[in-house]
Every structure is written in C-alpha cells, then in structure tokens.
C-alpha positions in Angstrom: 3.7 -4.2 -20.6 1.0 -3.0 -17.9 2.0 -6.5 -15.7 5.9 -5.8 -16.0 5.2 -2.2 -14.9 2.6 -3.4 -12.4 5.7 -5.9 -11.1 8.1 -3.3 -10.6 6.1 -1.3 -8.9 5.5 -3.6 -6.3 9.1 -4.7 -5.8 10.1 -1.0 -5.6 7.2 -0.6 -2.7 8.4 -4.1 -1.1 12.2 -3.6 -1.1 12.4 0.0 0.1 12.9 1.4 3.5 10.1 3.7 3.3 8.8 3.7 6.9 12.4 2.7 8.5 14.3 5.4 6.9 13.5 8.4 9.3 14.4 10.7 6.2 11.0 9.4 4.6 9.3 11.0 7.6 11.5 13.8 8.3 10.3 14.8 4.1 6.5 14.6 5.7 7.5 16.6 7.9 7.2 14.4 10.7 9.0 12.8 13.5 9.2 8.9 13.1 6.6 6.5 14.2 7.9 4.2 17.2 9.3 1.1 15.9 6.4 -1.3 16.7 4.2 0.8 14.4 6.7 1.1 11.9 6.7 -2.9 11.6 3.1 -3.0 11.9 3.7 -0.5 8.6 5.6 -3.1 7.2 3.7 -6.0 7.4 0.7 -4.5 6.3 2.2 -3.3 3.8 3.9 -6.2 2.6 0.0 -8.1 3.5 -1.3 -6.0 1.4 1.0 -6.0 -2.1 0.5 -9.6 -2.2 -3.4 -10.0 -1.8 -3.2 -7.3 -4.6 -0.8 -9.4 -6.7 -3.5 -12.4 -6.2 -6.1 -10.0 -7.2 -4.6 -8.2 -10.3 -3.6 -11.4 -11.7 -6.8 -13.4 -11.7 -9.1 -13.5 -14.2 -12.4 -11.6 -12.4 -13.9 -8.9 -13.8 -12.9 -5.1 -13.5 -15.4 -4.4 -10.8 -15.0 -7.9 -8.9 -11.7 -6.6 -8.6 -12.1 -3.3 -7.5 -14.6 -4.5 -4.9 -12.0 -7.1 -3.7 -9.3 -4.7 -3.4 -11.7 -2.3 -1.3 -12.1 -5.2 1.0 -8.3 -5.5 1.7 -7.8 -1.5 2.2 -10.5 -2.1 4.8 -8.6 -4.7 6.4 -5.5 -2.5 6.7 -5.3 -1.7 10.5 -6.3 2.1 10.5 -7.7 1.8 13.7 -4.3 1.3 14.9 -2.6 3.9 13.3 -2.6 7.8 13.9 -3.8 10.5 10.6 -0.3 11.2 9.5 0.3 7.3 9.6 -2.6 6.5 8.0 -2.0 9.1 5.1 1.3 7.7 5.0 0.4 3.7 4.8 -2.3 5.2 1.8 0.4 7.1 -0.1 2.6 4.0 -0.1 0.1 1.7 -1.6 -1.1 4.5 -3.8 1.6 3.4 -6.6 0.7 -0.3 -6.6 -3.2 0.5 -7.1 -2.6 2.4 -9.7 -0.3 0.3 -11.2 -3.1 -2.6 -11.1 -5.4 -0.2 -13.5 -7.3 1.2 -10.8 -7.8 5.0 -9.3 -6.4 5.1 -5.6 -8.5 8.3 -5.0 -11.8 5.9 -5.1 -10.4 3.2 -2.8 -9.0 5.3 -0.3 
C-alpha cells in the first residue's frame, strides 16, 4: 500500500503545473518567478522525483537511504534560486519524501 501511495504521489508532483500556474504563486503570495527559473523548477524537480524513485525502491537500508536522499537535496540548485523559490522547490518535494517513509523537516 505504502509504494502505490508513494507512486501517486509522485505522479501528482510530476504532472501538475505547480510552478507554471501563476495562481500557485499568487496563493504564496508572490509574483511569479521569470520563466527560465520556473523551468529550472521543473527539471529539478522532475531530476529529483526520479533519483528518489531509484532510491525508495532499492533494497539499502533505512539510513543508506536517508543519507542518499540528503545527497540529492544538496544537489538541487539552491544557489540559483531566491528564499521564496527555494521554500517553494522544498514544499513541492515535501510530499514525495514523506511519501518514501521519511520526515522532510530533517532533510530540508
């Protein structure tokens, strides 16, 4: 049951408009990000989902995984993004780490 929730979850995050719909950021109270950062949303967004697919599905243990998926939140490109952006990309993938079995509050 947990991987057929952990699936939808994913595909919810992957086929939404979240960053292109300006509503999204209107509801944050914010003015949309250009659209060369809303791609750059996107992809690492999308980047992201399935190295955490990969890493919910293998067979490591508990804490290999939560190490591994530290190590792709790091690669996300926070230096490129502004606060709002950044809380943004991290409330997107919130979901889908949770989902996987593991507190988003530790990773982020």
């Amino acid at each position: 049951m947990e991987n057929i929730n952990f699936k939808k979850t994913i595909d919810s995050i992957k086929s939404t408009n979240i960053y292109e719909n300006p509503k999204n950021w209107e509801a944050r109270g914010l003015m949309p990000s250009s659209e060369p950062i809303i791609i750059k949303l996107r992809k690492a967004t999308d980047e992201f989902l399935t190295k955490l697919e990969k890493i919910q599905s293998s067979t490591e243990s508990y804490d290999h995984k939560l190490d591994q998926i530290g190590k792709i939140v790091d690669e996300l490109p926070w230096d490129e993004l502004d606060t709002e952006e950044k809380e943004f990309l991290a409330d997107t993938l919130a979901p889908a780490i949770k989902a996987a079995g593991f507190e988003p509050t530790t990773i982020f």
